[in-house]
NUVEX-57138 format. One record per atom (N, C-alpha, C): x, y, z. Coordinates in steps of 0.1 Angstrom, whole numbers, plus 2048, in hexadecimal, padded with zeros to 3 digits. Layout:
! residues N
XYZ/...
//
This chain:
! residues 390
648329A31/63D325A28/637330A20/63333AA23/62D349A1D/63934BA14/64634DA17/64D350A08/648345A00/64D339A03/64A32C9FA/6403309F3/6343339F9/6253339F3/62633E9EB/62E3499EA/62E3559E5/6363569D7/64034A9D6/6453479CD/63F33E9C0/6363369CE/62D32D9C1/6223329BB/61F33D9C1/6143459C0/61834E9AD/6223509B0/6263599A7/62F35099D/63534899D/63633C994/62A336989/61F335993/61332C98C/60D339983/60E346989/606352983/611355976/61C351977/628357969/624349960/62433D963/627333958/616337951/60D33795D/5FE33395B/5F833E94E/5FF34B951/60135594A/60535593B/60E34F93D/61834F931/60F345926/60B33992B/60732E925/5F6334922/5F233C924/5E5343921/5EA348911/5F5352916/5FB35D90A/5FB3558FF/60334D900/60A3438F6/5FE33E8EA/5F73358F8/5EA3318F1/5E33348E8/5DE3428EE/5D634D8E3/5DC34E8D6/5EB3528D9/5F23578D1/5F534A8C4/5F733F8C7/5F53378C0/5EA3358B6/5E03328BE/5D23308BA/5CD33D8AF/5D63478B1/5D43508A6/5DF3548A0/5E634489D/5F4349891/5FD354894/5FF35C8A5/6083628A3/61035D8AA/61D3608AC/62D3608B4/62B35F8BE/6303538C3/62F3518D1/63635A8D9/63E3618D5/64C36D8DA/63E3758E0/63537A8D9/62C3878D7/62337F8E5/6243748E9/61A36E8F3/62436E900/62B36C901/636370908/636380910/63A385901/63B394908/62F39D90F/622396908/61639790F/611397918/61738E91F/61538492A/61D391934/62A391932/63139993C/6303A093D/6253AE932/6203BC933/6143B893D/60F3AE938/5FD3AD93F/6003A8951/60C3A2953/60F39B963/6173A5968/61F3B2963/6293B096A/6243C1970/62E3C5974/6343D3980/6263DE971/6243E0967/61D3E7963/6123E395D/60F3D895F/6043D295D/5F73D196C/5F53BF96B/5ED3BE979/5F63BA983/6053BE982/60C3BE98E/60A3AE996/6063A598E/60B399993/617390995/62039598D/62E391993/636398993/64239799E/6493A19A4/65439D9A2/6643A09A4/66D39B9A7/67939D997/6723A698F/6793AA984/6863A2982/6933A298E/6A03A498B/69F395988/696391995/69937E98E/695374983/68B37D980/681377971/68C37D968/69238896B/69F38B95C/6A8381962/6AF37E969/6B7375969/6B5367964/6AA365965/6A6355969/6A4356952/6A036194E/69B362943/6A8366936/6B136B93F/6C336C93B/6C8362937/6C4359941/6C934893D/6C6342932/6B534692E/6B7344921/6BB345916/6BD354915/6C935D909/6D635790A/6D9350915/6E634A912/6E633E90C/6DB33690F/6D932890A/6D632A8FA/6CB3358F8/6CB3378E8/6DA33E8E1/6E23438E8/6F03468DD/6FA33C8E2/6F63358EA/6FD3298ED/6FD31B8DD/6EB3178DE/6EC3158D1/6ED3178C5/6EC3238C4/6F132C8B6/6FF3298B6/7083278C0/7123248BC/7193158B9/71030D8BE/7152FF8BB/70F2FE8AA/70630D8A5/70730B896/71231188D/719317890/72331C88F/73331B892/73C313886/74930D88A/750319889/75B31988E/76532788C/76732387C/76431A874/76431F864/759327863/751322863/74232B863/74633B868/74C33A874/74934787B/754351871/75B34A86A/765355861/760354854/75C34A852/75034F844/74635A848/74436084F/73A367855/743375859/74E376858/75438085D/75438F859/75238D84A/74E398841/74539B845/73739284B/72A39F847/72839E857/731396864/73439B86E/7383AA86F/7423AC86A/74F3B7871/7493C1862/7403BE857/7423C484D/7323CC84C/7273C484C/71A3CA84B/7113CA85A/71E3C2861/7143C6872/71B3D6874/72B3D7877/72D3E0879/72B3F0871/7263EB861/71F3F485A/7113FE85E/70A3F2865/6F83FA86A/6FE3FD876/7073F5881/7053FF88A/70B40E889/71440B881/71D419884/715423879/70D41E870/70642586B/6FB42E873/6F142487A/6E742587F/6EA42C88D/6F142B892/6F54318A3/6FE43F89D/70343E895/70B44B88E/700457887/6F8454881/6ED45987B/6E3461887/6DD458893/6D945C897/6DA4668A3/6EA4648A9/6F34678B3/6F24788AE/6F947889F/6FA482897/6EB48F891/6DE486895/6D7495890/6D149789F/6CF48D8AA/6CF48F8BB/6DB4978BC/6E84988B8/6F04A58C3/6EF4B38B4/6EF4AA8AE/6EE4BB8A2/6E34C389F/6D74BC89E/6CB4C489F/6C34C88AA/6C24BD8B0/6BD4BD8BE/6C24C28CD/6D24C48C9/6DE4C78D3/6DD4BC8E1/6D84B58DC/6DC4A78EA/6EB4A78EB/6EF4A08F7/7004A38F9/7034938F4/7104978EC/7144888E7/71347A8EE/71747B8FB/717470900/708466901/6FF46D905/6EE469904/6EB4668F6/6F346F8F0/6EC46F8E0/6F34638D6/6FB45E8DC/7054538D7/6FE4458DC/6FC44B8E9/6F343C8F1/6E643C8E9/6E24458E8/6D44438E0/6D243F8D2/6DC4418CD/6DE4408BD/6E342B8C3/6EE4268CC/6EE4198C8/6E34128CD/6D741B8D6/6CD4108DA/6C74118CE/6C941B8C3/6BF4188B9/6C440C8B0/6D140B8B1/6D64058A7/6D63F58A7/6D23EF8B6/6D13E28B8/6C23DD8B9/6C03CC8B6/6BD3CA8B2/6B73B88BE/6AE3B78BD/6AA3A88C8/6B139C8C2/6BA3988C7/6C538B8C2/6BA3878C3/6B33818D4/6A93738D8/69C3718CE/69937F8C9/68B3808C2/68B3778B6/69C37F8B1/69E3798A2/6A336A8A3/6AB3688AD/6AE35C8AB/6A43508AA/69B3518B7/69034B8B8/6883498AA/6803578A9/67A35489A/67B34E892/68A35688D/69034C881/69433F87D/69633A88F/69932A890/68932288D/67D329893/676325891/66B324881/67232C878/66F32986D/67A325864/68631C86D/68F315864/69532285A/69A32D85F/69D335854/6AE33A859/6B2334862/6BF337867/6CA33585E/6CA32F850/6D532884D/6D233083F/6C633483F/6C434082D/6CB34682D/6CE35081F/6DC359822/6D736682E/6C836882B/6C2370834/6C6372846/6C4366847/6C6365854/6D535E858/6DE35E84F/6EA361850/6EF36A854/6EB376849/6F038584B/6E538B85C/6DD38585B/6D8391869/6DC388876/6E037B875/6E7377880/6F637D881/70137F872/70B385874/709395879/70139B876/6F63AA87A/6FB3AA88A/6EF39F88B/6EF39E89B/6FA3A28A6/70439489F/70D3908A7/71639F8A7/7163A689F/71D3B58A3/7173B88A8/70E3BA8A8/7043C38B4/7073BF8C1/7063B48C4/70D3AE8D3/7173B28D7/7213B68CF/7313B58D3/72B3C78D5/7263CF8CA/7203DE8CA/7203E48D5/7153DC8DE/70B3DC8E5/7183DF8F2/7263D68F3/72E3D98FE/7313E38FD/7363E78F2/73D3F88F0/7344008F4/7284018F3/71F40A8F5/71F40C909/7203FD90A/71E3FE917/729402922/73440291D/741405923/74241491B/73A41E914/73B42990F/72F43091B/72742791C/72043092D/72542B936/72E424939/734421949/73B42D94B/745431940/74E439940/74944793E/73D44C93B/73745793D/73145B94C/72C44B94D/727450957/732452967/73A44B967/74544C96F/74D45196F/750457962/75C461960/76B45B95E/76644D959/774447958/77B445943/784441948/787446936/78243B930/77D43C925/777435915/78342B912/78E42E914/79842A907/79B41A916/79841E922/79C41292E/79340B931/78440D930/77D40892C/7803FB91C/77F3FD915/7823FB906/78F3F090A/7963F1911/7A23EB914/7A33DF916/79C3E1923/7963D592C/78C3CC924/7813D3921/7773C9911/7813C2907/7943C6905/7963C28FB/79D3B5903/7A03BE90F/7AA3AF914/7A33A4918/7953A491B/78B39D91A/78A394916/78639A907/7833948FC/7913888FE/79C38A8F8/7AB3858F7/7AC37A904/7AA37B90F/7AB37391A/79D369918/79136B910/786362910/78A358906/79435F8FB/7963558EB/79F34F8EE/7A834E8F9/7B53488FD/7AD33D906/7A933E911/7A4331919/79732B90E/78F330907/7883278FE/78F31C8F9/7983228EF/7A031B8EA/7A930F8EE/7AD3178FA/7B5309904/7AB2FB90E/79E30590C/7902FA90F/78F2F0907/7862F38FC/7842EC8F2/78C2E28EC/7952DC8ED/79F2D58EF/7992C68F8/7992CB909/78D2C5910/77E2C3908/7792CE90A/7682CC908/7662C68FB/76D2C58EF/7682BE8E3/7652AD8EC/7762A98EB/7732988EC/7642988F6/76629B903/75B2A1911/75029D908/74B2A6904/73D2A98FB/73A2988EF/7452968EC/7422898E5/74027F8EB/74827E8F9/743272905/737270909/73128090B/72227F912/71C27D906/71C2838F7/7102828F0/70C2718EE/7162678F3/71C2578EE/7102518F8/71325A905/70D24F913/6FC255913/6F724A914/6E624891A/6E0254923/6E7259927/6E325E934/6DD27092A/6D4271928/6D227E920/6D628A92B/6D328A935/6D729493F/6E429793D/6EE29393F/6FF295939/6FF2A2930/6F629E924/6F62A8915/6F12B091F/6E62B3927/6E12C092B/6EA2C7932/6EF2BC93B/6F52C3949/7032CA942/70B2C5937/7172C5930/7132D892C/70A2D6925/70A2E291F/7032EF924/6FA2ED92D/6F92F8936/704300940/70D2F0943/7172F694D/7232FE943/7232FD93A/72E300930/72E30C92A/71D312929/71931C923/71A32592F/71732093C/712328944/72132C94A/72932194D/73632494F/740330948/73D32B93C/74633792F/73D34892E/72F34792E/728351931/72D35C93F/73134F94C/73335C956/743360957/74A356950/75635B94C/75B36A940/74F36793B/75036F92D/74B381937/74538193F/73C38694A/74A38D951/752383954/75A38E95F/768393956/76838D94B/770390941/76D39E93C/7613A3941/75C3AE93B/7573B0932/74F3A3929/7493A191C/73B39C91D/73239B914/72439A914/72138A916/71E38591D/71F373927/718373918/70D37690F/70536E902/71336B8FB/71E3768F6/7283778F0/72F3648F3/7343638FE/73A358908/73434D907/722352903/71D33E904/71F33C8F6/71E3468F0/71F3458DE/72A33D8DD/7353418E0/74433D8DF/7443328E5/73F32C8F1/73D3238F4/7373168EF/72C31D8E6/72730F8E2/73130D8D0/7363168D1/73F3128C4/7473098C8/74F30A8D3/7573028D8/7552EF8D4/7492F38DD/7402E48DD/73E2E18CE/7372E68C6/72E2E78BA/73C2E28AD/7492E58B1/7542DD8A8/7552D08A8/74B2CA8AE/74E2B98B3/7402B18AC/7402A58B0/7382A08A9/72829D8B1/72E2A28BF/72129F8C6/7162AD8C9/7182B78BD/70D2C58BA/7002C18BB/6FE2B78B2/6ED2B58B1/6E92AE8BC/6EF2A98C2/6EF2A28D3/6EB2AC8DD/6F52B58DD/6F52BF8E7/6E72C98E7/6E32CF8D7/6DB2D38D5/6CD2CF8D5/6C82C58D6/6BB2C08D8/6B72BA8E7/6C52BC8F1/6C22B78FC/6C22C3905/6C72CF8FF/6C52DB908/6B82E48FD/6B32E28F5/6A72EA8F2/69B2ED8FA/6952E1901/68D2E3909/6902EC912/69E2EF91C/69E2F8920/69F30291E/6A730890F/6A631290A/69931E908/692313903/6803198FF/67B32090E/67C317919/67431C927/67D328925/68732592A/69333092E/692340928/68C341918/691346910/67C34C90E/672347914/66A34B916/669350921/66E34E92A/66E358938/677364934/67F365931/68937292B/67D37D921/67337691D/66E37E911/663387919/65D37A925/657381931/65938C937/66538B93E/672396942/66B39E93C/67039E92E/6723AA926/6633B7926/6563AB923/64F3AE924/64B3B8933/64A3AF93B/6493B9947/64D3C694A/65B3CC943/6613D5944/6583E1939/6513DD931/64C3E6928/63D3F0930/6423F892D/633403936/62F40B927/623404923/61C40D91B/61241891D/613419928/60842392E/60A43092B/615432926/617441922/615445918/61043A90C/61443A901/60A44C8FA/5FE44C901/5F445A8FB/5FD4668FD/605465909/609474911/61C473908/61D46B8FF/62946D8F4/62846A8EA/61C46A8E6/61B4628D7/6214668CB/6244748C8/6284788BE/6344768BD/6404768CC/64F4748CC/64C4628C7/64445C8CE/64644C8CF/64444B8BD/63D4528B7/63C44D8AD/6474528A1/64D45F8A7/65D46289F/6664578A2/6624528AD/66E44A8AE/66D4398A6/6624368A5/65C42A899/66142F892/65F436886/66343C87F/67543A87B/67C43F881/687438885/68D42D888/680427891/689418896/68240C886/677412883/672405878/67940C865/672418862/67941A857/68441E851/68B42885B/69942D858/6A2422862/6A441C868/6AB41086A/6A740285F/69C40185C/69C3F584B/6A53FE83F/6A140683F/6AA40C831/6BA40E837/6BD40C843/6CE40D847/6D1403846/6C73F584B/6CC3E8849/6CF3E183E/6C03E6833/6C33E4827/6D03E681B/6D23F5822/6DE3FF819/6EB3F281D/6EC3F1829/6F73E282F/6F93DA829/6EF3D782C/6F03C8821/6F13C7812/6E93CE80F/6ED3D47FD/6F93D17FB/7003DE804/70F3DD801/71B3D1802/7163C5807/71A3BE80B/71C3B47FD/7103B77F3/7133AD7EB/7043A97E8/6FC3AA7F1/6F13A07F5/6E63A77ED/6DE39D7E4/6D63A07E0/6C63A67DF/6C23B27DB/6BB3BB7E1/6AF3B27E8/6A93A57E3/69B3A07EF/6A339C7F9/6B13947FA/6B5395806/6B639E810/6BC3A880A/6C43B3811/6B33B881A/6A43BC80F/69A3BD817/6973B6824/6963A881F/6923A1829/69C3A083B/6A63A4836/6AB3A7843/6AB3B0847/6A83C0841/6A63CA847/69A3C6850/68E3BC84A/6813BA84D/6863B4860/68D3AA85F/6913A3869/6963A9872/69F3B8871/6AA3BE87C/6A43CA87C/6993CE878/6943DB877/68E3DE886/68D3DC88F/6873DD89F/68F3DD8A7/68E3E48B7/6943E68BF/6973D98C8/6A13D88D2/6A43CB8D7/6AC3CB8E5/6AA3C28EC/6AD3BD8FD/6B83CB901/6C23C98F7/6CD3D18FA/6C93E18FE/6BE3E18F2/6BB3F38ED/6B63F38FF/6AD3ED8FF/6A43F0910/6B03F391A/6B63E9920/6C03E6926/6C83F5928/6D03F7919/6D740391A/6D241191A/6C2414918/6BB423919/6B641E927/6B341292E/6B841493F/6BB414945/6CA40F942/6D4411949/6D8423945/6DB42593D/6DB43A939/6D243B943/6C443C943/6B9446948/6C2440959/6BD43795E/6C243896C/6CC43D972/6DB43C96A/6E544696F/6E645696B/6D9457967/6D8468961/6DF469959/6E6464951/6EC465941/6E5469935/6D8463937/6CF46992F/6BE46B932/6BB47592D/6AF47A931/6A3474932/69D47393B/692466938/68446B92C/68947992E/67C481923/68047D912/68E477912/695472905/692465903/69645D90F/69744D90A/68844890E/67F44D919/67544B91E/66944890D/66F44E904/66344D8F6/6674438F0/6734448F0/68143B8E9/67B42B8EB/67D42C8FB/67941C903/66D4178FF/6634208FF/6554188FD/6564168ED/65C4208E2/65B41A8D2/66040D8D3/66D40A8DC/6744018D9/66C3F28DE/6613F38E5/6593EE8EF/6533E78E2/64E3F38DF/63F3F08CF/6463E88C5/6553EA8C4/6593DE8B7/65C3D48BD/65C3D38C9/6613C58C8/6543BC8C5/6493C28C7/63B3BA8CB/6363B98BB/63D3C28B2/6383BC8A3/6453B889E/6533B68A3/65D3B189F/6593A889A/65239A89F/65138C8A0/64D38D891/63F39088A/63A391882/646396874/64A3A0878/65339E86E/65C399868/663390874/66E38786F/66737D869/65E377871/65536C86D/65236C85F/64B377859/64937A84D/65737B843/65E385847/66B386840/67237383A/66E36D847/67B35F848/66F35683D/663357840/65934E838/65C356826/65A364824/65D368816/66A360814/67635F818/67F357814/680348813/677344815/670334816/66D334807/66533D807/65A33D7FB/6633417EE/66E3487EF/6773507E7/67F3447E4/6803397E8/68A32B7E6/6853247DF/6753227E5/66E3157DD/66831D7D1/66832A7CE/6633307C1/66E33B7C0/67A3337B7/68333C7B4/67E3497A4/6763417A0/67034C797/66935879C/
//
């Protein structure tokens, strides 16, 4: 009974918490994301240390990053996904390789950092909060503008980025080769697009049965098990489980029962995908911010203006026209889940210096907390850019 109590104890103090943040945050027109992440700085391990248990709140909060690229993909047919392939493989892999190349490059040439850190450091700069943007953007209906076309195709490189980066520190830090690493990610990949394929075959009709029958539970149960299934497949395949539910819900999302599936798993998306933001929060320690301010603020610097002007130069090039091309620099200009994730995983296997990423982490901390506002803004100027084409 004392665990029991210890669990509810700290259950009632996370939702009770959260639903405070939100409130406020509402009640003063800001992002509920920003009441979220509040919540998890103000409860957690660096705050008043009222909830504990880190590994499980990211887990429990993972689930919903997969339910959100889960739906993103029941919006997305494999026509869609190759109409998208250009500014996929074309203006995603543009900023990163710009942005992680740029900055990899004046970290080992001016500064003499050793390439391997200085490479990791340049791709945490270069990524970007799928959950932040997706969220936002869905919530101001702006997913389907060319805007938030291009920063969802942005994204989705970044995700795939985000492996290479991460099998470029496995192999540093283990001393195993790059190119076998790489291998394995590719045979991965190839082994995930082969059993999809021979799925979806099944899961289409599947998915049209349940969206037919009364029973709404079916749509839920259908699609959680499906995303969660393909997620931990995608997982030992050696690929990013978001990657897998993506792919997953495309599977589903070719059939006629999408808008079914989608309205019956959103509710749990939102909890899901608010505890993940919690997570996130908790993990941020601002307390150091006086005793580094000058590095924290080179590094803003970096992560908000000279990353907008790399996103923008992207997109430009793509075709896209210059208030577009702004408004998405506006939207992808901040640090994201990934960036944290991979300057922690470095600093803890001693890969990289924590005197390096230690400034790095908390800038990246500070964008995500005015990220909201900016997409919000960015995705509403494009609202306004529609209904007043003059």
């Amino acid at each position: 009974m004392h665990g029991t109590a210890e669990f509810l104890i700290a259950g009632a103090t996370l939702i009770s918490g959260a639903f405070i943040a939100v409130a406020i945050c509402s009640r003063l027109g800001v992002p509920s994301i920003v009441g979220f992440l509040l919540a998890g700085m103000a409860l957690g391990p660096h705050g008043l240390e009222l909830i504990e248990g880190e590994a499980t709140l990211g887990a429990i909060g993972e689930l919903g990053v997969i339910l959100l690229l889960f739906m993103l993909g029941l919006e997305f047919s494999l026509g869609k996904l190759m109409e998208l392939r250009r500014l996929i493989f074309g203006v995603g892999l543009l900023q990163v390789a710009t942005t992680s190349g740029l900055v990899a490059t004046v970290l080992w040439g001016v500064f003499s950092v050793a390439p391997l850190p200085a490479v990791l450091v340049g791709g945490a700069v270069a990524m970007s909060s799928t959950a932040l943007c997706l969220k936002t953007l869905a919530q101001e209906n702006a997913l389907g503008r060319p805007e938030g076309r291009a920063a969802i195709a942005v994204l989705l490189f970044q995700d795939l980025a985000a492996l290479f980066f991460l099998v470029l520190h496995d192999a540093g830090a283990t001393g195993a080769s790059v190119v076998h690493g790489l291998g394995v990610f590719a045979a991965g990949a190839v082994g995930l697009s082969v059993l999809l394929f021979l799925a979806r075959k099944v899961l289409q009709p599947l998915s049209i049965w349940v969206a037919q029958q009364s029973a709404s539970e079916l749509s839920q149960l259908l699609a959680i098990s499906v995303a969660m299934t393909v997620s931990a497949g995608a997982t030992y395949l050696g690929l990013s489980p978001a990657v897998g539910a993506f792919a997953a819900g495309m599977m589903i999302g070719e059939g006629d029962a999408r808008h079914t599936v989608e309205r019956e798993i959103r509710p749990f998306r939102d909890l899901f995908l608010g505890i993940f933001f919690i997570g996130l929060g908790s993990q941020l320690d601002l307390s150091n911010i006086s005793e580094q301010f000058v590095t924290i603020i080179i590094w803003l610097g970096i992560l908000i203006p000279f990353k907008a002007l790399l996103v923008y130069l992207s997109v430009r090039i793509s075709g896209h026209a210059s208030p577009e091309a702004l408004r998405v620099s506006a939207i992808l200009s901040h640090g994201g889940e990934f960036s944290l994730m991979l300057l922690s995983v470095a600093m803890a296997s001693g890969v990289l210096n924590s005197a390096l990423g230690g400034p790095l982490l908390l800038a990246i901390g500070l964008t995500l907390l005015v990220a909201p506002f900016m997409v919000q803004h960015a995705a509403r100027r494009s609202i306004d850019s529609q209904s007043n084409p003059t």
